[in-house]
N, C-alpha and C positions, 0 to 999 in steps of 0.2 A: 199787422194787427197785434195790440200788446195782448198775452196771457194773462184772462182776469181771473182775479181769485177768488174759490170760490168760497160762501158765505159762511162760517161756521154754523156747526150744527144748533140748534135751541139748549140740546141735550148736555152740550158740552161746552159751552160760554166761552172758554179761555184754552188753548194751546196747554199737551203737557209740559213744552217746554215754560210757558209763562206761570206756570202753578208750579215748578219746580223752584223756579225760581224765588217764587215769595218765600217757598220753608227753605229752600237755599241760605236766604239772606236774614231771618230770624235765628238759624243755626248758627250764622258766621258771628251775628253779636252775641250769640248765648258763648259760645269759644271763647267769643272776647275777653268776655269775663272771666269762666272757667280757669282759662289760662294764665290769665294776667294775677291771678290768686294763686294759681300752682307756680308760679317761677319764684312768686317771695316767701311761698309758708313755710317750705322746710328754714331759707335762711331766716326766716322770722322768728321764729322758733327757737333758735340754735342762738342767733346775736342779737334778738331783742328781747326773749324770756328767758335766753339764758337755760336753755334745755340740752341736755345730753343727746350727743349723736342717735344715740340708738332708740333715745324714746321721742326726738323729734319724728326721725326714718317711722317708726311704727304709728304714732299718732298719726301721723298722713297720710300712712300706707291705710289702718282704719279708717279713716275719713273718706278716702278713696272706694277703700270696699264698701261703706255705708249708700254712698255717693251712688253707686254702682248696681249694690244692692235694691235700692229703693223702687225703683223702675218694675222690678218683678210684679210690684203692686201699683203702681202710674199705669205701667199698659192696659192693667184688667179695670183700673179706674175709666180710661179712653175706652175699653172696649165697649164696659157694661155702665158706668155709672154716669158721667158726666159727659163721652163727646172725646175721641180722637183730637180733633181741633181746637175743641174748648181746653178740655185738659193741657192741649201744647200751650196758651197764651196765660191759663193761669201757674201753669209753671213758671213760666217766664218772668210773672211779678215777683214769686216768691224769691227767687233768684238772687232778684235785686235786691231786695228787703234785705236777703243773709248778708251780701257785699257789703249793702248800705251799713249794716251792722260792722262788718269787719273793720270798717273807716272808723268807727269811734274809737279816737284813743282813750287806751286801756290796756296794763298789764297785768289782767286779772283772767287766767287762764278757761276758769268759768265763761268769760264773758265769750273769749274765741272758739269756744265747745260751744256754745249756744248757737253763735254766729253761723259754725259750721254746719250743723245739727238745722237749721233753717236753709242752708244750701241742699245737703241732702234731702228734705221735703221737697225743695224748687225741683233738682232734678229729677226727681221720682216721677216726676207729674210731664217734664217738659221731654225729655229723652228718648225713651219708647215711643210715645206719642208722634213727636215731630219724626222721628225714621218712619213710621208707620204710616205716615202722609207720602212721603214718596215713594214707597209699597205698593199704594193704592193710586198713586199716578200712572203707575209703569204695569202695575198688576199684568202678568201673563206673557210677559215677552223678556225671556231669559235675558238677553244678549245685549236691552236694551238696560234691565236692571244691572247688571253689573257695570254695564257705562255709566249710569245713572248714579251710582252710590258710589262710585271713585272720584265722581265730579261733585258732588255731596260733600264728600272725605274734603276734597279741594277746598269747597267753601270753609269749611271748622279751620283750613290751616291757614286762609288769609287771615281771618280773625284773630287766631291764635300768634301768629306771624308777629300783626302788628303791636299787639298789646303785651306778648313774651320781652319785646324790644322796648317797648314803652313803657313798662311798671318799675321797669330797675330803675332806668333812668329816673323818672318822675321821684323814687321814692328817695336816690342818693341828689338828687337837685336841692327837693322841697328840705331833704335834710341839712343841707349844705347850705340854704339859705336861710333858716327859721329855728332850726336846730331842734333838741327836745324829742328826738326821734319824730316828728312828724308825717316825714315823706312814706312812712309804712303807709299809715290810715290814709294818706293822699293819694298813693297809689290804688289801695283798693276801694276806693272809694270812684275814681274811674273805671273800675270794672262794673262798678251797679250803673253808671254812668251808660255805658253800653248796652246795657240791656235794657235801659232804658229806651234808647237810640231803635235798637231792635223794636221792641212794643209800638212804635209811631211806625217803625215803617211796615211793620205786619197789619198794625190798623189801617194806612194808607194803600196796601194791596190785597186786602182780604178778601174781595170778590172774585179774586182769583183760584180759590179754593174755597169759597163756597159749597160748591157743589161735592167736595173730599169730604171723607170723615167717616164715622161708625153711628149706628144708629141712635143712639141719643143723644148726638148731632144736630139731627132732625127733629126735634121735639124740642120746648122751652125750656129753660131753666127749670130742674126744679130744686128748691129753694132748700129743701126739705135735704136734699141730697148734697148738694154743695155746703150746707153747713155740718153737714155730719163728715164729710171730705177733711175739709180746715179744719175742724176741732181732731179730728185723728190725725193731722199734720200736727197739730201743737205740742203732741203726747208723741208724738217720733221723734219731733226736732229734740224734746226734753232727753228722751231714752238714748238720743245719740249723743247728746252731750254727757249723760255718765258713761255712756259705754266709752268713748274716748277718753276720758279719766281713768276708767279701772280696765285696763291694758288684757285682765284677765278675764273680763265681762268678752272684749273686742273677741280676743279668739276664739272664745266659748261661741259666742254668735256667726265668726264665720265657718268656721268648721259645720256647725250646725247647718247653716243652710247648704252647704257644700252636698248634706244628706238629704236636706229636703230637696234639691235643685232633681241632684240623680232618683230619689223617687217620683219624681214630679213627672222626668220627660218619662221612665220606666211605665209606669202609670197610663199614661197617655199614648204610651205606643200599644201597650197592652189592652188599652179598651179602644185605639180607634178604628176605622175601619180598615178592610183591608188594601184599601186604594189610597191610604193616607199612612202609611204604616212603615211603609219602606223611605218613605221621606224625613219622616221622626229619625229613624232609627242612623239617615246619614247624618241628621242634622247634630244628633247626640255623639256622633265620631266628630264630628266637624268642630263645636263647641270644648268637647275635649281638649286639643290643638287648640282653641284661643286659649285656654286657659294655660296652657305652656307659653303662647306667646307674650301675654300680660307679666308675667314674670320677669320677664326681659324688659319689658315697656316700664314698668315701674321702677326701676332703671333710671332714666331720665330727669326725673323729679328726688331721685334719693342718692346713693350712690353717686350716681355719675353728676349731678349738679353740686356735691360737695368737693367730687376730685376737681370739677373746673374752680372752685372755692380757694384749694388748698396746692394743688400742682398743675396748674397750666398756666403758662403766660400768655396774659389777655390784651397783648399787643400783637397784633397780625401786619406783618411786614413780609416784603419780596426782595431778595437779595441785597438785607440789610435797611432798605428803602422804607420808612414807618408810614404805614397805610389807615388805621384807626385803632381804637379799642376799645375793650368789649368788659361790662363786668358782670361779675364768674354767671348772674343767674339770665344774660340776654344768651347764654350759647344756648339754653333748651330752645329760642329759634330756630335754631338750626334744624330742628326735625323738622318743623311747619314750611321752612323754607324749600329746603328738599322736597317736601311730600306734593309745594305748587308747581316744584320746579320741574315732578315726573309726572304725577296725575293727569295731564292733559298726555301725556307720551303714554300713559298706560291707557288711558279709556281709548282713543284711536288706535292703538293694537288690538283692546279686546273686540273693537267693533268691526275693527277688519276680519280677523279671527271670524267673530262670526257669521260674516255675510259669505266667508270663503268657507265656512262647515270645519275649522281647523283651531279651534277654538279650546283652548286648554281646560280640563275642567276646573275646580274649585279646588278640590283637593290637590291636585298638579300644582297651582299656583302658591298652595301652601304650603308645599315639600319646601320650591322654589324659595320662598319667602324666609323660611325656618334657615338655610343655606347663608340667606344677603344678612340674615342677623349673625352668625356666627361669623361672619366676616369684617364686620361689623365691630363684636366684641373685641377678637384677634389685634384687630386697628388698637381699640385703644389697650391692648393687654400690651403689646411694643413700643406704647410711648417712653416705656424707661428706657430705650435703647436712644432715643432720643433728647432727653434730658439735660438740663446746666443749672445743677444745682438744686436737682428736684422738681424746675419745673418746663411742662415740657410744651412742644410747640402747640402755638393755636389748632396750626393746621390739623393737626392731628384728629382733632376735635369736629372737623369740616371732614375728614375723609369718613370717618368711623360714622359718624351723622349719617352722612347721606348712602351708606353699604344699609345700617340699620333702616334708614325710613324707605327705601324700596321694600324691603323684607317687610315692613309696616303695612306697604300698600298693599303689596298680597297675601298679606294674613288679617290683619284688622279691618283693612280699607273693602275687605270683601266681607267681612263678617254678619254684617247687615243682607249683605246682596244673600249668604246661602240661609238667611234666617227665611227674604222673602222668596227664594225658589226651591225652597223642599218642604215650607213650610204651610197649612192649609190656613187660607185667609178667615177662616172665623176664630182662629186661633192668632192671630195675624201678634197683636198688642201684646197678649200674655207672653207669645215667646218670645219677642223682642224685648221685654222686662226679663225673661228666665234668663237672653244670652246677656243681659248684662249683670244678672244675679251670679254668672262663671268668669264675668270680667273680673268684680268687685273681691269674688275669692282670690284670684289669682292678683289683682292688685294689692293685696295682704301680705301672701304671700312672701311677693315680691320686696316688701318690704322686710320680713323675715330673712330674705338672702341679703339684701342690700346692709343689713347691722355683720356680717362677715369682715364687711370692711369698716363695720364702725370705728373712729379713731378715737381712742381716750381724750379725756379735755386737755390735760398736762404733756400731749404729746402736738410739739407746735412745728417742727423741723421739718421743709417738705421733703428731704433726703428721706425720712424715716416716715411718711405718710401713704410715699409713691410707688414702694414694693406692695403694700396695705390693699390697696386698691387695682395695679396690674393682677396682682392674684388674682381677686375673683373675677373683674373682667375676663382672665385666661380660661377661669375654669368653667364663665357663662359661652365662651366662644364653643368650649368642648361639649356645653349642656344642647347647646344650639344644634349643635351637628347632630347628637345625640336626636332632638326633634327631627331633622332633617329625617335619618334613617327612619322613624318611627311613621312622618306621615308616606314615607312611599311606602313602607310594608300595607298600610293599608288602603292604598291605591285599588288596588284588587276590589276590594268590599266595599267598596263607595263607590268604586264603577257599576257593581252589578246592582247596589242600593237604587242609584240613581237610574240605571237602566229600566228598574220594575216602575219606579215613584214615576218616570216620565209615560210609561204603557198602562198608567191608570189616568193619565192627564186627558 
């Protein structure tokens, strides 16, 4: 006799695994884009406006923390104003709109501050929101959230994956054939493309999470609210395109919120209750540690996408044997590739982990993680031992990738996960905008170390580029270890945080 299945509940329509999957697969196109816009703007920047290393590096390290920033105010929009789930879909056009912008050719630097400045509105609204839907799929079962948000992590890095590899291409093709610099705007013009893609298929699965969301979810539209929403989108998108212009607006405003961030969580541990108190209080050592980790991560997109620019050879061959190649902006694939290639190997250990009670905690994982980065750096700080002529092998490139994006997975890839297990769900939205209001500092930052290696315009030799750039790699491998030490010393105190936060559960 077959075992029948039995009927799902009224209560519950859809499987959490089938409601993960709808914001799964909205996320993967939202990356799409993200991405496929980060792998050409610093070279955009640099070989089509014609901007200096150090104030392309800054302009998109700003951009990034606006990008970043924005969210602090999308989650409490999803919490309180519009709709967890509505808020995710209307991000999602805006998105498009900023890419669809970016495609218009134009070398009118106004015009890509504007562009940009309508991205950071999209993701204000779409980011918070959309983690905040898988939050409340999984709400209440640690062991399942942290599988759940590494398989999450997974979906941004097929997206990411594809479209990292696909925008160079497209933009050195369309230029090779049409000429006039064109293949830029064609490139990002397939990013709005995608989120495009995304929006039909989130409309074609939306009754899948239906039933998800925050309380004005469940009430209509109201009309009144959503246009007071969009008219304060119009007046951020504007405000981020000066701040992106006056470089000394940009830092004024992130340092700023750097102070608002720590009075914020200060604030809220200090008025909440005492059975929500000790969960703040890990979550704000926790967050701390992303905001060292982002430093590194921003990385990727500055620094290290110009050394692939200027000293690596983008022919990948095996004992002399020529196998493909690569130009300098498809290697930021290389993270997303590694991070599909472990993420399935990490979530079946965390899940093993903890159905066996043996189960690392959060902070363990991001000792761990801090370790795979500084090994990471070390990688590409020894490419000059490597070298002929300045530039040094692909491989190199592949090894240091894939040390840094393990260290990714368990620092970043869980970052979401410790927001929803220490963090109390009416608060759920707001601090899922506050952890990315410590991403978007530290993405700044980041950008601040990455000009160490800025190269002068008049300096073209890769001989004289390549010590430039091992340097500070060397001296992020030693910053790394330096995290390393720092999250075990407080191993201690986020054992015994989390110990209280779970005996008030």
């Amino acid at each position: 006799m077959k075992n029948e299945i039995p009927p799902l509940s009224p209560a519950l329509p859809y499987t959490q695994t089938r409601s993960f999957l709808t914001v799964a697969l909205i996320e993967l196109w939202e990356r799409f884009g993200y991405y496929g816009m980060q792998a050409l703007i610093v070279y955009y920047m640099v070989q089509r406006l014609g901007f200096e290393d150090s104030r392309a590096n800054m302009v998109w390290s700003a951009a990034a923390a606006l990008i970043y920033v924005a969210p602090a105010i999308g989650g409490w929009i999803g919490d309180k104003v519009l709709g967890t789930r509505r808020s995710t879909y209307i991000g999602a056009v805006i998105l498009a709109l900023g890419y669809a912008l970016m495609a218009v050719p134009s070398e009118n630097t106004w015009f890509m501050f504007g562009a940009l400045g309508v991205v950071v509105v999209g993701n204000g609204l779409f980011k918070p929101n959309a983690g905040n839907l898988v939050r409340k799929i999984y709400e209440g079962d640690d062991s399942k959230i942290d599988s759940a948000f590494t398989l999450y992590y997974m979906a941004v890095n097929v997206g990411s994956t594809v479209s990292m590899l696909a925008t160079p291409w497209i933009k050195d093709a369309v230029n090779a054939a049409y000429g006039n610099q064109l293949g830029w705007h064609a490139a990002f013009a397939v990013c709005a493309i995608g989120l495009v893609v995304g929006l039909l298929n989130v409309m074609l699965m939306r009754a899948t999470i239906a039933h998800i969301g925050s309380i004005p979810d469940e009430r209509p539209v109201d009309a009144g609210k959503l246009l007071a929403v969009l008219a304060g989108g119009v007046v951020l998108a504007a405000a981020a395109a000066v701040i992106l212009e006056y470089q000394s607006l940009a830092r004024a405003f992130v340092y700023a919120a750097g102070v608002v961030l720590l009075g914020i969580f200060i604030h809220l541990i200090r008025k909440s209750a005492p059975s929500e108190r000790a969960g703040l209080s890990a979550a704000l050592v926790l967050t701390a540690q992303i905001v060292f980790f982002f430093i590194f991560y921003q990385q990727m997109s500055t620094s290290l996408s110009l050394f692939a620019l200027r000293n690596v050879d983008l022919d990948f061959s095996v004992f002399g044997a020529h196998l493909w190649t690569w130009s300098p902006a498809q290697f930021q694939a290389l993270n997303a590739i590694w991070i599909m290639v472990l993420s399935p190997v990490l979530a079946w250990a965390y899940s093993a982990a903890g159905r066996s009670g043996k189960d690392l905690s959060i902070a363990a994982k991001f000792a761990l993680g801090f370790f795979s980065v500084a090994l990471g750096f070390f990688a590409y700080g020894v490419a000059g031992a490597f070298a002929v002529n300045g530039l040094t092998s692909s491989w190199i490139m592949i090894i240091g990738y894939g040390l840094y994006s393990l260290g990714e997975l368990l620092v970043s890839g869980l970052g979401l996960a410790m927001i929803a297990r220490y963090v109390p769900a009416s608060m759920g939205g707001f601090m899922m905008g506050a952890y990315y209001v410590a991403v978007g500092i530290s993405q700044y930052l980041g950008g601040v170390v990455a000009n160490l290696a800025s190269v002068p315009s008049d300096v073209t030799d890769p001989v004289q580029t390549l010590p430039i750039y091992t340097s500070l790699f060397n001296k992020l491998g030693i910053g790394a270890l330096a995290c390393t030490v720092l999250a075990l010393a407080v191993l201690p105190l986020v054992k015994r945080l989390t110990a209280a936060h779970h005996a008030h559960q």
